[in-house]
C-alpha positions in Angstrom: -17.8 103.9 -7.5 -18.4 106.1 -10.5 -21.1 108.2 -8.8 -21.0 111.7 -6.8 -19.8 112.8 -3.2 -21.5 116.2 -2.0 -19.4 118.6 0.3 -19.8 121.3 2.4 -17.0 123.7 3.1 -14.6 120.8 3.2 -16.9 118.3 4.9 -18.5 115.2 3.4 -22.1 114.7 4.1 -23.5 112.6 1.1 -23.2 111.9 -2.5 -25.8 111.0 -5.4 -25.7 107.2 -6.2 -27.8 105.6 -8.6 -29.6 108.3 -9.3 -30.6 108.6 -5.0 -29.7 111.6 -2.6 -28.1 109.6 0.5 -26.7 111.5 3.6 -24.5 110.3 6.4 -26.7 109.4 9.4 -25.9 111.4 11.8 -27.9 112.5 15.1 -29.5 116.0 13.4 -29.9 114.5 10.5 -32.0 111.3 12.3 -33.6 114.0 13.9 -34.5 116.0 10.7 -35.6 112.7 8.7 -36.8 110.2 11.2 -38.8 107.7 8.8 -35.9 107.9 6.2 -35.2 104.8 4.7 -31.8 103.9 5.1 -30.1 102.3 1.9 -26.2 101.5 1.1 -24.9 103.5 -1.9 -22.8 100.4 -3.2 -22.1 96.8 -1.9 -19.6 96.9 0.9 -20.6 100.6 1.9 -22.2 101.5 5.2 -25.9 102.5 5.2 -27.0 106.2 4.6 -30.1 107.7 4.7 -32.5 108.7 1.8 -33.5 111.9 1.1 -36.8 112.6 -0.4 -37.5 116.2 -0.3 -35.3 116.9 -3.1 -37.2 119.9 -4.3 -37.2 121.5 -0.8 -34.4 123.8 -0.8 -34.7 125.4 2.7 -35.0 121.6 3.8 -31.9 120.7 2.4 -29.8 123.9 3.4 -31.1 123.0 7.4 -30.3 119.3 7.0 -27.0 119.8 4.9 -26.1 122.9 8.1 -27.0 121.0 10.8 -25.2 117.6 10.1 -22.2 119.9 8.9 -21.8 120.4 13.1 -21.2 116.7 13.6 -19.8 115.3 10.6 -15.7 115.1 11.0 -12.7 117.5 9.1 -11.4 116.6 5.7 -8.1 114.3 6.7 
């Protein structure tokens, strides 16, 4: 794989591949970024969702929060 996964206290919710911010799709985060584009990080992968608003950091901080909620505990 070679690129980065992103946690949040102990949770997965993304990673940085190819130089793109992808996040899990899950509901809040559909609900947060409705027109994302959805992309797969590397061949064989399921799809994830883009994230744009890099630069925003109260967007990212709601998105990251809110999908942290759904997403499952660290086996």
């Amino acid at each position: 794989m070679g690129e980065y996964l992103l946690y949040c206290n102990g949770k997965l919710f993304g990673g940085i591949y190819d130089d793109r911010f992808l996040v899990k799709p899950t509901e809040s985060a559909l609900e947060k970024m409705p027109e994302a584009r959805r992309e797969l990080p590397y061949d064989g992968a399921k799809e994830m969702l883009l994230v744009e608003e890099v630069d925003d950091r109260e967007f990212l901080k709601e998105l990251v929060m809110g999908m942290w909620e759904e997403l499952p505990a660290k086996k």
